[in-house]
Backbone as XML, in Angstrom:
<?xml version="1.0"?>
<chain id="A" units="angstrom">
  <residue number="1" name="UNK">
    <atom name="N" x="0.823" y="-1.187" z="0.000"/>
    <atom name="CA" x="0.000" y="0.000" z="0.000"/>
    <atom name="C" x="0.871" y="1.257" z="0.000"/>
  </residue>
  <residue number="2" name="UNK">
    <atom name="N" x="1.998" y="1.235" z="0.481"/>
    <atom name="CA" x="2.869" y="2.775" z="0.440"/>
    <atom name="C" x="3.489" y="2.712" z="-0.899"/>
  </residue>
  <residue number="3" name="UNK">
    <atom name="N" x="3.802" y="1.906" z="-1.736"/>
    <atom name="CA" x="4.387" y="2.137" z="-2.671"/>
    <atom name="C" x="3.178" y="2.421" z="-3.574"/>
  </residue>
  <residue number="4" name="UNK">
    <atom name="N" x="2.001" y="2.067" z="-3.567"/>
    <atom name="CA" x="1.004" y="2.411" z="-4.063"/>
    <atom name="C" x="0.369" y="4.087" z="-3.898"/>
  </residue>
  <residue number="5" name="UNK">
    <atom name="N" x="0.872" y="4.388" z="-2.309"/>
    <atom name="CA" x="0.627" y="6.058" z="-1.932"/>
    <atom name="C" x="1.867" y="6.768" z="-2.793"/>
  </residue>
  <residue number="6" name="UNK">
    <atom name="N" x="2.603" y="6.110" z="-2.547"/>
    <atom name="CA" x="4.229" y="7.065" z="-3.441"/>
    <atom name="C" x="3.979" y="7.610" z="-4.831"/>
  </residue>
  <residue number="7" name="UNK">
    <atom name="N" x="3.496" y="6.473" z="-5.421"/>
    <atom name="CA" x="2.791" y="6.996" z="-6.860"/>
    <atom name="C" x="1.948" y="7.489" z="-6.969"/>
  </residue>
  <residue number="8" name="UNK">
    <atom name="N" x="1.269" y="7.103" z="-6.429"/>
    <atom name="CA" x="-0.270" y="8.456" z="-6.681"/>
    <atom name="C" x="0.319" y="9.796" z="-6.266"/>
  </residue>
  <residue number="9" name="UNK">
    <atom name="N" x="1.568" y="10.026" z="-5.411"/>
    <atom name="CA" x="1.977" y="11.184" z="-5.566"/>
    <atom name="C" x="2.325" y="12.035" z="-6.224"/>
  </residue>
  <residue number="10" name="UNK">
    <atom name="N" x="3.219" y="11.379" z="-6.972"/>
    <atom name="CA" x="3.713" y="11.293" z="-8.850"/>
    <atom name="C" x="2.773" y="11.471" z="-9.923"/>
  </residue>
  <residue number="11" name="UNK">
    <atom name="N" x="1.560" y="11.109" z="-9.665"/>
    <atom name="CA" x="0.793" y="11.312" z="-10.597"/>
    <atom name="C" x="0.982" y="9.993" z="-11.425"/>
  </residue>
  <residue number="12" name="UNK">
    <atom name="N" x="1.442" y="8.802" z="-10.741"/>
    <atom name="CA" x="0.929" y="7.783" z="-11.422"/>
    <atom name="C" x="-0.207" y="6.600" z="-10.839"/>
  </residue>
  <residue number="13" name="UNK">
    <atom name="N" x="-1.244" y="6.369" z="-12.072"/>
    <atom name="CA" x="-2.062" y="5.949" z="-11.444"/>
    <atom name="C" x="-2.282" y="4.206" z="-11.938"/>
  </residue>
  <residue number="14" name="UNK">
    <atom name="N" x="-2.585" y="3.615" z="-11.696"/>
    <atom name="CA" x="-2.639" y="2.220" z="-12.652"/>
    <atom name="C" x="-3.581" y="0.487" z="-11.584"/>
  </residue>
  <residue number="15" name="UNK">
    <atom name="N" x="-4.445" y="-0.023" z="-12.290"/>
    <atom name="CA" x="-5.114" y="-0.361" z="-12.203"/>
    <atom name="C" x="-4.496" y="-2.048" z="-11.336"/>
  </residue>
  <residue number="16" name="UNK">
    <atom name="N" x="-3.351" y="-2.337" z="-11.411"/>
    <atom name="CA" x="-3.101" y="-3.983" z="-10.507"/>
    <atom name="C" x="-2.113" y="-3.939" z="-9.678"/>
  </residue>
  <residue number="17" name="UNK">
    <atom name="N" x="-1.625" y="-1.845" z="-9.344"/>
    <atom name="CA" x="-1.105" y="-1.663" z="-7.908"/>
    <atom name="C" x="0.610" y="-2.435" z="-7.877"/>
  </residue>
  <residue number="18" name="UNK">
    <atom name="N" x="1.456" y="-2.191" z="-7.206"/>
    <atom name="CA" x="2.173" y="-2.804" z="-7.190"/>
    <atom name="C" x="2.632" y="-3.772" z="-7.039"/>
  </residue>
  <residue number="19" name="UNK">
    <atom name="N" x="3.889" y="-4.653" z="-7.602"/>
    <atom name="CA" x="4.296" y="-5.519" z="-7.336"/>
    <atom name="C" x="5.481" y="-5.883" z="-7.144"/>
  </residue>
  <residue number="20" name="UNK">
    <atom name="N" x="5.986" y="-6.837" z="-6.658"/>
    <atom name="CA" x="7.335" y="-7.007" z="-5.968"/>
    <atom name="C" x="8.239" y="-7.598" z="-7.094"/>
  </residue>
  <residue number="21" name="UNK">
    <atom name="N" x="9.494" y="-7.013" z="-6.933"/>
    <atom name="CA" x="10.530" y="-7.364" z="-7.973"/>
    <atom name="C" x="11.256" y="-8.626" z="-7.579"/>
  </residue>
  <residue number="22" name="UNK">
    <atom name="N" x="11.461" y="-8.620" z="-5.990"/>
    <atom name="CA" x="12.741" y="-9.065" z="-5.410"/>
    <atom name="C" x="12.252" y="-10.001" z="-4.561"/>
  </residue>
  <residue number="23" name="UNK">
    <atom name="N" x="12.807" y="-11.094" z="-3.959"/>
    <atom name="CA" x="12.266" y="-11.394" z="-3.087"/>
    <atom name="C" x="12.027" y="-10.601" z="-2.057"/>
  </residue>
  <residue number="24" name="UNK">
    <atom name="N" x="11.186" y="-11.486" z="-1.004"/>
    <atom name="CA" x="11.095" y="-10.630" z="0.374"/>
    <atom name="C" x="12.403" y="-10.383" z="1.274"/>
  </residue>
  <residue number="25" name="UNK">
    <atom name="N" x="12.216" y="-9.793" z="2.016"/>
    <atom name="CA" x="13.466" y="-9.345" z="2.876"/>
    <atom name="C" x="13.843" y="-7.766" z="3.551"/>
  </residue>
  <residue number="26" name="UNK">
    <atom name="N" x="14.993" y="-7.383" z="3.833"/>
    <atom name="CA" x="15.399" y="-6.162" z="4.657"/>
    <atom name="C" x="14.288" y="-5.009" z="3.389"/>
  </residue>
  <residue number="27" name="UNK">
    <atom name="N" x="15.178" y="-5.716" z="2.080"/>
    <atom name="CA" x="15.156" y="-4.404" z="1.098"/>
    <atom name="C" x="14.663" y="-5.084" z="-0.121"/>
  </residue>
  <residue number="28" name="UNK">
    <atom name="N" x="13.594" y="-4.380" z="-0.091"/>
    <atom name="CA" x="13.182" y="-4.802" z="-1.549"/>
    <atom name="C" x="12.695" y="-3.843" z="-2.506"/>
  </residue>
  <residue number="29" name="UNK">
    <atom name="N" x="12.769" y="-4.691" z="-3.837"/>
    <atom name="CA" x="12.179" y="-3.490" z="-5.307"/>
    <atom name="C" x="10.819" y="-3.705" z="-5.552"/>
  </residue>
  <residue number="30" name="UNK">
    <atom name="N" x="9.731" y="-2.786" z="-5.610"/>
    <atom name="CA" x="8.567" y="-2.578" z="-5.979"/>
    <atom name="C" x="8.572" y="-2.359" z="-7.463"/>
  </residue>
  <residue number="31" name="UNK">
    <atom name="N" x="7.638" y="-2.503" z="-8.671"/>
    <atom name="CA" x="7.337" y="-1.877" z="-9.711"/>
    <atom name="C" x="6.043" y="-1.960" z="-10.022"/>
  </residue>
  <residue number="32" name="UNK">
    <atom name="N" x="5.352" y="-0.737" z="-10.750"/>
    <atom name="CA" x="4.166" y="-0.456" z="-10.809"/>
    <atom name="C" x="3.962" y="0.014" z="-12.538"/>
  </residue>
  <residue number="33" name="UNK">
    <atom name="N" x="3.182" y="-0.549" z="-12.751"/>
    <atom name="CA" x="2.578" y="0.283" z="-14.576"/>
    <atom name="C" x="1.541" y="1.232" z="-14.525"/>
  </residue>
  <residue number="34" name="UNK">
    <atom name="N" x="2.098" y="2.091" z="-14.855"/>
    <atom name="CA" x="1.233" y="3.441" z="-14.646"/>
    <atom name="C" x="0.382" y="3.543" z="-15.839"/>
  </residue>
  <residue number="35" name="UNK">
    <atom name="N" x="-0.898" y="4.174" z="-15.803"/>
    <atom name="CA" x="-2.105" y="4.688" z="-16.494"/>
    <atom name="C" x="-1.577" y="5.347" z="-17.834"/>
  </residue>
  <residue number="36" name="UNK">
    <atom name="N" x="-0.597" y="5.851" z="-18.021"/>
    <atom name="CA" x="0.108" y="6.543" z="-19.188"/>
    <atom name="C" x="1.396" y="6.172" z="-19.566"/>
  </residue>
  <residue number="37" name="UNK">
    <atom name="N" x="1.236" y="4.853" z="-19.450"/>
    <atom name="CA" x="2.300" y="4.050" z="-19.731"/>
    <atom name="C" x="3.672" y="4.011" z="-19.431"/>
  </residue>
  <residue number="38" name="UNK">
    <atom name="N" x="3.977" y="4.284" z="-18.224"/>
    <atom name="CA" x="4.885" y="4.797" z="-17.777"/>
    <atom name="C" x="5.191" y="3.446" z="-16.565"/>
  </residue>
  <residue number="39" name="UNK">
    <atom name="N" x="6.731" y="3.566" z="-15.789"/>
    <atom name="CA" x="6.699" y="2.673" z="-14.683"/>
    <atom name="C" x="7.449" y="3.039" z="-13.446"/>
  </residue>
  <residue number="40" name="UNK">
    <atom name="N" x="5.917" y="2.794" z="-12.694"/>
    <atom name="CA" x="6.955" y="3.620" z="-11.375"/>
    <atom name="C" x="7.519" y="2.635" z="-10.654"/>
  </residue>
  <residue number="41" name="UNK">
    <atom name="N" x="8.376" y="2.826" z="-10.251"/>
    <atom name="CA" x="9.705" y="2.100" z="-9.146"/>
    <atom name="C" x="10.147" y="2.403" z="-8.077"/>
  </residue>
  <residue number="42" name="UNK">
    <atom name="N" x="9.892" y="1.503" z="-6.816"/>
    <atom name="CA" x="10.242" y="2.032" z="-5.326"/>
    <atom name="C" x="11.111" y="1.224" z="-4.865"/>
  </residue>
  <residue number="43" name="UNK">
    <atom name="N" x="12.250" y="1.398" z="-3.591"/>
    <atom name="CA" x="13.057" y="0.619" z="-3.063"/>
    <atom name="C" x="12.538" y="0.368" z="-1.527"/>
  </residue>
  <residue number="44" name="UNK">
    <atom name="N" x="12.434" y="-0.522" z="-1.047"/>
    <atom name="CA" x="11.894" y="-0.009" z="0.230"/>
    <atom name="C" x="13.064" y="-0.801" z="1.232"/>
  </residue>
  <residue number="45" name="UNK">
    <atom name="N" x="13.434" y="-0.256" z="2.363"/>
    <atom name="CA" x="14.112" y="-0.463" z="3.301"/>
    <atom name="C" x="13.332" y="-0.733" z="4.598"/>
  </residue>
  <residue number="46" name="UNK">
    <atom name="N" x="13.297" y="-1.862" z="5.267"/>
    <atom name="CA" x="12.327" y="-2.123" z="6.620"/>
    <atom name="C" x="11.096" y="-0.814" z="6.034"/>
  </residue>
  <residue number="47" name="UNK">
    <atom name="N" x="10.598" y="-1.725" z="5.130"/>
    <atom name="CA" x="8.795" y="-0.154" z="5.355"/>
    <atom name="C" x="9.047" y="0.881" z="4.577"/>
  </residue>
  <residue number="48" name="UNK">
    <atom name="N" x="10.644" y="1.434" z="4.942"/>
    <atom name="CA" x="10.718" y="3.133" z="4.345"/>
    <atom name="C" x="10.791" y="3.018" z="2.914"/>
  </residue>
  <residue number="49" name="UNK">
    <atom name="N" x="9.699" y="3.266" z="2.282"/>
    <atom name="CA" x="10.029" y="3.446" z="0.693"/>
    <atom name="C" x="10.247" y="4.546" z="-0.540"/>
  </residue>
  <residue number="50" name="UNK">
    <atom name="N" x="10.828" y="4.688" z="-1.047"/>
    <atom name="CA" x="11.549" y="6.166" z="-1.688"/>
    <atom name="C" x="11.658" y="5.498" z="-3.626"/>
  </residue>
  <residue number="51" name="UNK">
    <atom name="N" x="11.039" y="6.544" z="-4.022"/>
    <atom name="CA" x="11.151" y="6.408" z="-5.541"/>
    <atom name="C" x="12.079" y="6.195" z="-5.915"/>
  </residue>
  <residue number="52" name="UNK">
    <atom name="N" x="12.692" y="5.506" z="-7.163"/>
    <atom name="CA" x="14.069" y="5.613" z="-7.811"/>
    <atom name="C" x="13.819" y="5.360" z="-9.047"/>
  </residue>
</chain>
């Protein structure tokens, strides 16, 4: 759900929400397909997640 809030910040919006790149663990990669074809990408550290 936060990597899902991160983008809607961005102005990306897209319909099957994110999904995980990496396995589970400390740190993982999120990626999302945005509404205008675009792809948003988060890293998250324990929870904290930040665009890249």
């Amino acid at each position: 759900m936060t990597v899902e809030n991160l983008a809607k910040k961005v102005g990306c919006r897209g319909g099957l929400g994110a999904s995980l790149v990496t396995e589970k663990g400390p740190v993982e990669l999120y990626q999302m397909a945005c509404d205008n074809g675009t792809l948003f990408q988060a890293r998250c550290e324990l929870r904290q997640c930040k665009q890249i």
